[in-house]
LOTOR-788801 format. One record per residue (C-alpha): x negated, y negated, z. Coordinates in pm, 1 decimal. Layout:
% residues N
REC_X_Y_Z
...
% end
This chain:
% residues 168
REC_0.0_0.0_0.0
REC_-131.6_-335.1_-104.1
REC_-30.0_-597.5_116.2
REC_61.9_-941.8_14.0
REC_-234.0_-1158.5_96.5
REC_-437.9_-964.6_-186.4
REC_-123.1_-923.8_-387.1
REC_-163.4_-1321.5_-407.3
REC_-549.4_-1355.0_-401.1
REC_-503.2_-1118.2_-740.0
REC_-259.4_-1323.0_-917.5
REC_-397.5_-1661.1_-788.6
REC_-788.1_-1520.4_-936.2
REC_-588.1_-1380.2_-1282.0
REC_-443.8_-1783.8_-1321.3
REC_-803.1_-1907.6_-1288.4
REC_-963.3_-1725.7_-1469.2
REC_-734.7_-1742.9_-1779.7
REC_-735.1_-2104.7_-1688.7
REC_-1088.7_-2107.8_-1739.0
REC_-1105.4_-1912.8_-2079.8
REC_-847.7_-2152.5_-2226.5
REC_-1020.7_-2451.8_-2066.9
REC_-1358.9_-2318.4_-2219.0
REC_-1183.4_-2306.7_-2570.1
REC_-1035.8_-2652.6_-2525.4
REC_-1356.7_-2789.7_-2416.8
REC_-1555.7_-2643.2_-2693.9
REC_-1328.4_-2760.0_-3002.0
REC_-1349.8_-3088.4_-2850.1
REC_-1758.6_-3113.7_-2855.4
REC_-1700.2_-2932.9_-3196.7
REC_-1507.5_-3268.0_-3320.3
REC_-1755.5_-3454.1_-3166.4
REC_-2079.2_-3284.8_-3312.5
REC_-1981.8_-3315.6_-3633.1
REC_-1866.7_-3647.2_-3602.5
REC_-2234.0_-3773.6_-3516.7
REC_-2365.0_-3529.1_-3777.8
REC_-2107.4_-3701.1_-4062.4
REC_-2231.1_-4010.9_-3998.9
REC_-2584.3_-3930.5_-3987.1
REC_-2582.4_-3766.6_-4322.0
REC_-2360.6_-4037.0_-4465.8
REC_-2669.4_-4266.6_-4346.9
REC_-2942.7_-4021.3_-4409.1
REC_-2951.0_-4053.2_-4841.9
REC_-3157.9_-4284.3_-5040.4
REC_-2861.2_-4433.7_-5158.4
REC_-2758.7_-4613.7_-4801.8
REC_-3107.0_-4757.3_-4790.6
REC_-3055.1_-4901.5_-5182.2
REC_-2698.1_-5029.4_-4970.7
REC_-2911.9_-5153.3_-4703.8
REC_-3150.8_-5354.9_-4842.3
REC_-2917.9_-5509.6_-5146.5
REC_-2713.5_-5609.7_-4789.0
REC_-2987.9_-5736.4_-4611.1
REC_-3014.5_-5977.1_-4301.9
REC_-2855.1_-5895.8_-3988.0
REC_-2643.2_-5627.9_-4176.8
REC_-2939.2_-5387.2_-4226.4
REC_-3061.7_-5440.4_-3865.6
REC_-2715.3_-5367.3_-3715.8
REC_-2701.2_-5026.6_-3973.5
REC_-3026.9_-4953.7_-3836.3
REC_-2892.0_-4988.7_-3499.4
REC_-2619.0_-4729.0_-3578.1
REC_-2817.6_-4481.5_-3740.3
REC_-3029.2_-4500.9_-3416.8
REC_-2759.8_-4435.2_-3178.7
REC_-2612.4_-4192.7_-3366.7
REC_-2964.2_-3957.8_-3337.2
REC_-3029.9_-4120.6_-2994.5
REC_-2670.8_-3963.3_-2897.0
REC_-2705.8_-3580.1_-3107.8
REC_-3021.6_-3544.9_-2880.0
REC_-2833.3_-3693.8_-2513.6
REC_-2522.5_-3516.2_-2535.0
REC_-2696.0_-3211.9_-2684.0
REC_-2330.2_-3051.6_-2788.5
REC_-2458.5_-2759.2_-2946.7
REC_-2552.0_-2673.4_-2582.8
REC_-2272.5_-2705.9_-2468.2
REC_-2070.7_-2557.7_-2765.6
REC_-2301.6_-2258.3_-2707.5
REC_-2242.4_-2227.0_-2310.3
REC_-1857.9_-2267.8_-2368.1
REC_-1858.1_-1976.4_-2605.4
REC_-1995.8_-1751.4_-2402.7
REC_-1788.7_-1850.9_-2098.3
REC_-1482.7_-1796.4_-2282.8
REC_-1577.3_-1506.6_-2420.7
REC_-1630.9_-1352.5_-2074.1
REC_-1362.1_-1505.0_-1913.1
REC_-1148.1_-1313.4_-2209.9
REC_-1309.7_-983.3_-2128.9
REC_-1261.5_-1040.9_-1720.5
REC_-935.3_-1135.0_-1792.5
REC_-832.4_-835.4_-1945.9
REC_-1009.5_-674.3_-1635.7
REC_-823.0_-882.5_-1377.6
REC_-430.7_-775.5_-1589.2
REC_-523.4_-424.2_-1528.0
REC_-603.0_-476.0_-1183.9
REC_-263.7_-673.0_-1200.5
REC_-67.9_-373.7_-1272.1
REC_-284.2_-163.9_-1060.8
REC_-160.8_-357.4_-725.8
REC_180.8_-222.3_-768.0
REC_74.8_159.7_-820.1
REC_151.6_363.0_-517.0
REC_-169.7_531.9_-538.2
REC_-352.4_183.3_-462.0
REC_-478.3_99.9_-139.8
REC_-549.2_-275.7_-25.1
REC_-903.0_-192.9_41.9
REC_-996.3_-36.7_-301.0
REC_-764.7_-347.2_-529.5
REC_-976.1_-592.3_-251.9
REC_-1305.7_-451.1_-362.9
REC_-1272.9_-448.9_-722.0
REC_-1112.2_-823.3_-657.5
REC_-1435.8_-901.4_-518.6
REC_-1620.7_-783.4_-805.0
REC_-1435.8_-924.9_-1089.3
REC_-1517.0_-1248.9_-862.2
REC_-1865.3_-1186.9_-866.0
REC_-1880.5_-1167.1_-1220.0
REC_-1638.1_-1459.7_-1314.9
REC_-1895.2_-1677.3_-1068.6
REC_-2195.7_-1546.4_-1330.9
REC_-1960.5_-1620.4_-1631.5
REC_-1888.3_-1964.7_-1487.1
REC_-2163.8_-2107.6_-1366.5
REC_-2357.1_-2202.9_-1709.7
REC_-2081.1_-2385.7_-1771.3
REC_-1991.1_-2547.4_-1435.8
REC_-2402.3_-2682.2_-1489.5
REC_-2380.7_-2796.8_-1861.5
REC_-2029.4_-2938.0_-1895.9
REC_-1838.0_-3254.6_-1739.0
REC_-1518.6_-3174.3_-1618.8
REC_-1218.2_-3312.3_-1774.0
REC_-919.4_-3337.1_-1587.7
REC_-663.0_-3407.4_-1879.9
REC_-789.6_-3091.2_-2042.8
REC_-818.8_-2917.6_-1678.0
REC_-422.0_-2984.2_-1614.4
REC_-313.3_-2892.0_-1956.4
REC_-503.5_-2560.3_-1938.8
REC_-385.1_-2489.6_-1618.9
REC_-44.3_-2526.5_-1711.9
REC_-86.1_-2289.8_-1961.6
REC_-256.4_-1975.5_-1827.7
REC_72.0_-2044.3_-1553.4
REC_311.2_-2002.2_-1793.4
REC_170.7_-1740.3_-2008.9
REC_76.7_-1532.7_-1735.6
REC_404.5_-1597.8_-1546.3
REC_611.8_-1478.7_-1872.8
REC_391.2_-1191.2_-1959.5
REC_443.1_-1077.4_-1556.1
REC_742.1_-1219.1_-1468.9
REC_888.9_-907.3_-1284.7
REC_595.0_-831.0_-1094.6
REC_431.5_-1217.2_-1022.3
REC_465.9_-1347.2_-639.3
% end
């Protein structure tokens, strides 16, 4: 018999982490968009052609486009999205594979042949290894709350529908 602390601490640790797999998703089209937005524009100002445009233009025009063109590289080596494209990818895929664990162990806390000690222990475990998942990410990416909330939201109401007899 599984009683209903762990009953919750299951659930609770199945929201986060498909929370976390659809916040590592969100997260990582977002620095997508934004890595090839500073890539665009430094390939639109990379060919010969700009610096024809440039110095036809001339004055305070070419210093302000050579401004530009050195933020844009300045900011591809700061933000260093690739990185962090790279972290967020693994984290979700992970998260996807514990998750999978964690709905198994869902449907195992019901089974009469569970006892709290054994579903407590592989709990434990599957926390272990979402803390190893997670933690890449937690060092290489600022949180965003917007995306946070929304993600949240979701992983409740998927997971609620797809366990909506059994959820606490």
């Amino acid at each position: 018999m599984v009683t209903e602390a762990t009953r919750r601490a299951v659930w609770n640790d199945l929201l986060d982490v498909s929370r976390v797999a659809r916040y590592a998703e969100a997260m990582g089209s977002q620095y997508r968009v934004r890595h090839l937005s500073i890539r665009l524009g430094l390939l639109v100002a990379a060919p010969g052609s700009m610096a024809t445009l440039l110095d036809a233009i001339g004055g305070q025009w070419r210093i302000g486009f050579g401004l530009a063109i050195a933020v844009l590289i300045a900011a591809d080596f700061m933000l260093d999205y690739g990185t962090k494209i790279a972290v967020l990818s693994s984290t979700k895929r992970e998260c996807n594979v514990l998750e999978a664990e964690w709905r198994e162990l869902w449907l195992d806390v019901d089974s009469p042949e569970s006892t709290d000690a054994e579903i407590r222990r592989r709990n434990r475990e599957l926390g272990r290894q979402f803390e190893r998942a997670t933690s890449p990410m937690d060092e290489q990416v600022r949180v965003s709350h917007r995306t946070n909330v929304r993600c949240t939201r979701a992983a409740f109401e998927v997971t609620r529908e797809r366990y909506a007899a059994s959820s606490p």
